[in-house]
ZAKOLPA-276967 format. One line per field, with one value per residue: residue number from 1; residue in three letters; x, y, z of N, C-alpha, C, O in turn. Coordinates in steps of 0.05 Angstrom, whole numbers, plus 5000, padded with zeros to 4 digits. Example, Ala and Ser with C-alpha at 12.3 -4.5 7.8 and 13.67 -1.06 7.14 Angstrom:
BEGIN
n: (1, 2)
res: (ALA, SER)
nxx: (5264, 5257)
nyy: (4886, 4955)
nzz: (5156, 5142)
caxx: (5246, 5273)
cayy: (4910, 4979)
cazz: (5156, 5143)
cxx: (5264, 5258)
cyy: (4934, 5001)
czz: (5156, 5157)
oxx: (5285, 5268)
oyy: (4934, 5023)
ozz: (5169, 5161)
This chain:
BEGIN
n: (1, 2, 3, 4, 5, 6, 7, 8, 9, 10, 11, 12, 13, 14, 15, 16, 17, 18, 19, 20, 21, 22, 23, 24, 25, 26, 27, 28, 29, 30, 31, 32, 33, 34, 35, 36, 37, 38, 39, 40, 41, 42, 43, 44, 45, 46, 47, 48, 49, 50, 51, 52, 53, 54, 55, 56, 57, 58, 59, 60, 61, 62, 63, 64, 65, 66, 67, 68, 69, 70, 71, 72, 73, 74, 75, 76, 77, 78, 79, 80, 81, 82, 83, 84, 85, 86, 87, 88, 89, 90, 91, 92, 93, 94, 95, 96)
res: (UNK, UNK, UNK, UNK, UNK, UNK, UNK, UNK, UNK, UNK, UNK, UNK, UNK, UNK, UNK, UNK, UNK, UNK, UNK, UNK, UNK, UNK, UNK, UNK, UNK, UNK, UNK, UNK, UNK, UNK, UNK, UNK, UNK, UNK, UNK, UNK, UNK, UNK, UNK, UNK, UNK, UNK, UNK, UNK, UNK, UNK, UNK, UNK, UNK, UNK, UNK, UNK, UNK, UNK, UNK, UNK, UNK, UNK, UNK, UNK, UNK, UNK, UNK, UNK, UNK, UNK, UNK, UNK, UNK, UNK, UNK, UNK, UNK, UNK, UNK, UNK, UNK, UNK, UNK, UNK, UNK, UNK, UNK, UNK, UNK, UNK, UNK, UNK, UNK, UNK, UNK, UNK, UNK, UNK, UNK, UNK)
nxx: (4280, 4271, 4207, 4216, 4258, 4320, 4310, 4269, 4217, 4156, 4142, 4097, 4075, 4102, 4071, 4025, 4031, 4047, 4008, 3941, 3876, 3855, 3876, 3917, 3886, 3859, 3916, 3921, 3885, 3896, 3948, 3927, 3893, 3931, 3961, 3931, 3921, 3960, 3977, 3930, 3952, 4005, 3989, 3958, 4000, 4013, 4053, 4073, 4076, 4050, 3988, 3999, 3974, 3931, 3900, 3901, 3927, 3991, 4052, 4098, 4062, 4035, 4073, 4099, 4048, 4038, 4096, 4087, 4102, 4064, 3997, 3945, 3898, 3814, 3791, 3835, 3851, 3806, 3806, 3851, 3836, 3799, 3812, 3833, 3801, 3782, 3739, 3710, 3691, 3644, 3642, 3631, 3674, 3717, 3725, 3788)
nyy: (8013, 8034, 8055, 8067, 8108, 8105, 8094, 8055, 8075, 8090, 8147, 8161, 8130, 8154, 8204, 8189, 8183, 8241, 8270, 8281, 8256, 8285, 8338, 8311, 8313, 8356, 8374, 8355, 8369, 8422, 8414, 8391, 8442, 8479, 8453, 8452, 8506, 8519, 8484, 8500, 8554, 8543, 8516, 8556, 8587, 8629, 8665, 8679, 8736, 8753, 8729, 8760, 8808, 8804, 8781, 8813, 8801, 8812, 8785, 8752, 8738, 8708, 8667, 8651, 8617, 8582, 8550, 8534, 8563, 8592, 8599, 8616, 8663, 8651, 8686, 8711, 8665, 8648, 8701, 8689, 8645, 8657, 8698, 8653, 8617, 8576, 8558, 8544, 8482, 8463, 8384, 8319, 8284, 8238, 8182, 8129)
nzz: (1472, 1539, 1572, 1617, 1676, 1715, 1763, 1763, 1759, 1712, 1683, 1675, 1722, 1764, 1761, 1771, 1820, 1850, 1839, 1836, 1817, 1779, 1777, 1737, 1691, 1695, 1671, 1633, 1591, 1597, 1567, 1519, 1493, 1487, 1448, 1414, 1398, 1385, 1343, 1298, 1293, 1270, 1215, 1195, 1184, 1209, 1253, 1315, 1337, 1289, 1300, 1354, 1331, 1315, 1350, 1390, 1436, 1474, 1433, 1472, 1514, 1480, 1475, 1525, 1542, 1493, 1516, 1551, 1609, 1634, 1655, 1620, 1631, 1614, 1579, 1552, 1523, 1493, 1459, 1430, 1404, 1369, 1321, 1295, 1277, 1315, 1369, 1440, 1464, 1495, 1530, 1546, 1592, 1569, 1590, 1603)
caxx: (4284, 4251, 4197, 4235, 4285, 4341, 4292, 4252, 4188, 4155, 4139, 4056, 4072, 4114, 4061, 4003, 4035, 4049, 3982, 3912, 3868, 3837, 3894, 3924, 3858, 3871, 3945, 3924, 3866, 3909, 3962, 3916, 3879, 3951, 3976, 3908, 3934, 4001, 3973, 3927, 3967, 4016, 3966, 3950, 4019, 4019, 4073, 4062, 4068, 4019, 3972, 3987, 3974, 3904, 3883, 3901, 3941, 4024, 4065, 4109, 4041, 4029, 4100, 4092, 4026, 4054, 4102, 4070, 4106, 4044, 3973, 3933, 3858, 3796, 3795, 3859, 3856, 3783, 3823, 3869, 3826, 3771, 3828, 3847, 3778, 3764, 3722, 3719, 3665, 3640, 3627, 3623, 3692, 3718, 3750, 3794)
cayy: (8033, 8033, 8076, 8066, 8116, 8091, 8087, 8036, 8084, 8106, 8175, 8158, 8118, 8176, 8224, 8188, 8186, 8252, 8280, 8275, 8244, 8319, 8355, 8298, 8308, 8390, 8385, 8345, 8388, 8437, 8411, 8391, 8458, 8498, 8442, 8461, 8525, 8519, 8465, 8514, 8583, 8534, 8502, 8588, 8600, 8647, 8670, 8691, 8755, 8755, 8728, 8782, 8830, 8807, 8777, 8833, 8792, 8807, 8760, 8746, 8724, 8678, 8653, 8632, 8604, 8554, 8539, 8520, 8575, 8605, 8589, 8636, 8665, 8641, 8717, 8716, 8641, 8662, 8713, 8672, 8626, 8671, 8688, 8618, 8601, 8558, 8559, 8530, 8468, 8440, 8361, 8298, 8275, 8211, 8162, 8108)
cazz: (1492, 1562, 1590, 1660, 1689, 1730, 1785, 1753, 1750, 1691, 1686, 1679, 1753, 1783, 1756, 1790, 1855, 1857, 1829, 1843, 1786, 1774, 1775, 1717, 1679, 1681, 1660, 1604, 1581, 1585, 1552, 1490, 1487, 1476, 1425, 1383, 1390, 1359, 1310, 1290, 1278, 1252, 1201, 1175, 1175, 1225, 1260, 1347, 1327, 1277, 1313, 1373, 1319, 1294, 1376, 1412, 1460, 1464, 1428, 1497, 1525, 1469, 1477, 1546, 1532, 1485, 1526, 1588, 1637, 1642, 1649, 1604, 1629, 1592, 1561, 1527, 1507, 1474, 1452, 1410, 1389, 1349, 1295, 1285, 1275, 1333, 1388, 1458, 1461, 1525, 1523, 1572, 1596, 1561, 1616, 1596)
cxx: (4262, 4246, 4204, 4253, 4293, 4322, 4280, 4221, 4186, 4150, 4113, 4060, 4081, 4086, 4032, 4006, 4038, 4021, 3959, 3899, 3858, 3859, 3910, 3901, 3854, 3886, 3939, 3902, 3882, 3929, 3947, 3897, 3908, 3963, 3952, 3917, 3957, 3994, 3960, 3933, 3982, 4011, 3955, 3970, 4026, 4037, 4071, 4057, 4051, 3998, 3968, 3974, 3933, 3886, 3877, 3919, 3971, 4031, 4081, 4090, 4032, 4053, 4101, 4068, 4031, 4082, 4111, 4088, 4088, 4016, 3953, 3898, 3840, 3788, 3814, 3858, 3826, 3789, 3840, 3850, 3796, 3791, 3834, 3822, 3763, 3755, 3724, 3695, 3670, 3629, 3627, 3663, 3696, 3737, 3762, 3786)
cyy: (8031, 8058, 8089, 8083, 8091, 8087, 8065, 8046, 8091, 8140, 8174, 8141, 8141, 8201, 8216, 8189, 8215, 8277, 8266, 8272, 8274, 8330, 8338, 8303, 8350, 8392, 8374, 8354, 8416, 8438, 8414, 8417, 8468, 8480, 8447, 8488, 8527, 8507, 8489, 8546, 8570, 8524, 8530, 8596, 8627, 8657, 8683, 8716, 8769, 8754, 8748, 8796, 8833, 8791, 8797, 8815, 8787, 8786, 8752, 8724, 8698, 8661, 8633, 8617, 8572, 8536, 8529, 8545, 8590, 8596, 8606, 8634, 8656, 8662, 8710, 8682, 8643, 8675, 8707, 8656, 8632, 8680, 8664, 8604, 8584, 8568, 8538, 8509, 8452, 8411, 8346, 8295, 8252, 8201, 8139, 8079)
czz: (1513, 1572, 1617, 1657, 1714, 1751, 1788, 1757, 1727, 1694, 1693, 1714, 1770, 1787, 1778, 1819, 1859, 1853, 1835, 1811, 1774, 1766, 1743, 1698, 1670, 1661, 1634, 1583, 1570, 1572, 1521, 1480, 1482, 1453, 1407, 1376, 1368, 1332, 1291, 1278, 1266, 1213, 1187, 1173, 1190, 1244, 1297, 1345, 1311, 1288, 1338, 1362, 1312, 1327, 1390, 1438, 1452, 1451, 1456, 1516, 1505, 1480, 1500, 1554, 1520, 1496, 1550, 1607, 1643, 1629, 1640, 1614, 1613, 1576, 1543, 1516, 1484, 1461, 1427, 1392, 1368, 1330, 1279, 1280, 1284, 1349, 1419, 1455, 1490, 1519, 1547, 1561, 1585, 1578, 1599, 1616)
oxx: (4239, 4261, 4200, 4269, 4282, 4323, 4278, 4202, 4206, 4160, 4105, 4041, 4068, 4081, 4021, 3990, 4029, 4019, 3959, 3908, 3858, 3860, 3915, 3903, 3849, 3881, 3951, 3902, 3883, 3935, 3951, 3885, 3911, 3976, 3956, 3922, 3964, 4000, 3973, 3921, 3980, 4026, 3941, 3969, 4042, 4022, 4063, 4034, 4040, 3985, 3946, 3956, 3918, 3861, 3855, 3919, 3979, 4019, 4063, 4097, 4024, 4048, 4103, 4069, 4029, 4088, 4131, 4082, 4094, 4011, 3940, 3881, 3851, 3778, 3809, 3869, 3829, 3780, 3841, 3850, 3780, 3787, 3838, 3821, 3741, 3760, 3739, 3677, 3687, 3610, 3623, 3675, 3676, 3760, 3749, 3792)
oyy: (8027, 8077, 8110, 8078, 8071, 8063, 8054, 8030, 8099, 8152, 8185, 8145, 8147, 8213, 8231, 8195, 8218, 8299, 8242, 8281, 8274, 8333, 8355, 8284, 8363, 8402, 8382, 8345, 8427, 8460, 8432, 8414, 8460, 8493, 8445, 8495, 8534, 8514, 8498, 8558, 8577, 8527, 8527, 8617, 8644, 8651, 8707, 8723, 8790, 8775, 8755, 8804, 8851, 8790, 8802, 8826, 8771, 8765, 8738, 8703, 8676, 8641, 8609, 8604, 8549, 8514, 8521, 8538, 8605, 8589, 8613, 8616, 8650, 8655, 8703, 8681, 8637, 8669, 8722, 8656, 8618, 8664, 8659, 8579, 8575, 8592, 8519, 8519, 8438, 8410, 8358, 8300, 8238, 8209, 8130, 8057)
ozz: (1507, 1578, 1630, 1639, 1724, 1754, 1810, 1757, 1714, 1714, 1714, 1729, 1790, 1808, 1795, 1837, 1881, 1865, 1839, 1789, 1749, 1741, 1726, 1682, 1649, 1639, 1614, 1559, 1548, 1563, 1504, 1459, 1459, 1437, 1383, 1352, 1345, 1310, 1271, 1260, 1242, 1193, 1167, 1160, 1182, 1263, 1295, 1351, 1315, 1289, 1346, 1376, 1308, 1326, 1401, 1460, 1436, 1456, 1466, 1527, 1512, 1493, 1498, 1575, 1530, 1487, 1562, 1630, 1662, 1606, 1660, 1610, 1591, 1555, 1520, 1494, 1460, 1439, 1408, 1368, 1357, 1311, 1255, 1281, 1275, 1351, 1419, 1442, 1501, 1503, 1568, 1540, 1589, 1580, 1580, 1609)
């Protein structure tokens, strides 16, 4: 199976043309900071609602959280992530 649509771009070629290297370097930060999420309530068995219950932040708001129609403050994602036992950690960027 090919990475190519009918177009003959990939998606990673479409994506750089239409994005700035920063803005690709967000989306994918923030992609992998909400998939720790999920991994992790998943991984306690926790349920969105549970977790509203013991964050303080609606389940609705988790909901669209995990799945991306909304980009959640650094409050409520701190928020989430002190039940689940993680934490946020600042490091150096790794470039490919």
């Amino acid at each position: 199976m090919s990475n190519r649509s009918s177009a003959g771009h990939t998606w990673k070629e479409v994506r750089n043309t239409l994005f700035s290297k920063e803005e690709i370097a967000e989306s994918d930060l923030r992609v992998a900071l909400i998939g720790e999420i999920i991994q992790a309530r998943r991984e306690r068995g926790i349920s969105q609602r549970q977790l509203g219950k013991i964050s303080g932040v609606k389940q609705p708001v988790i909901a669209r959280m995990e799945n991306g129609t909304s980009i959640p403050n650094l409050n409520t994602v701190i928020r989430v992530l002190a039940p689940l036992g993680k934490t946020l950690y600042i490091g150096d960027i790794k470039h490919d």
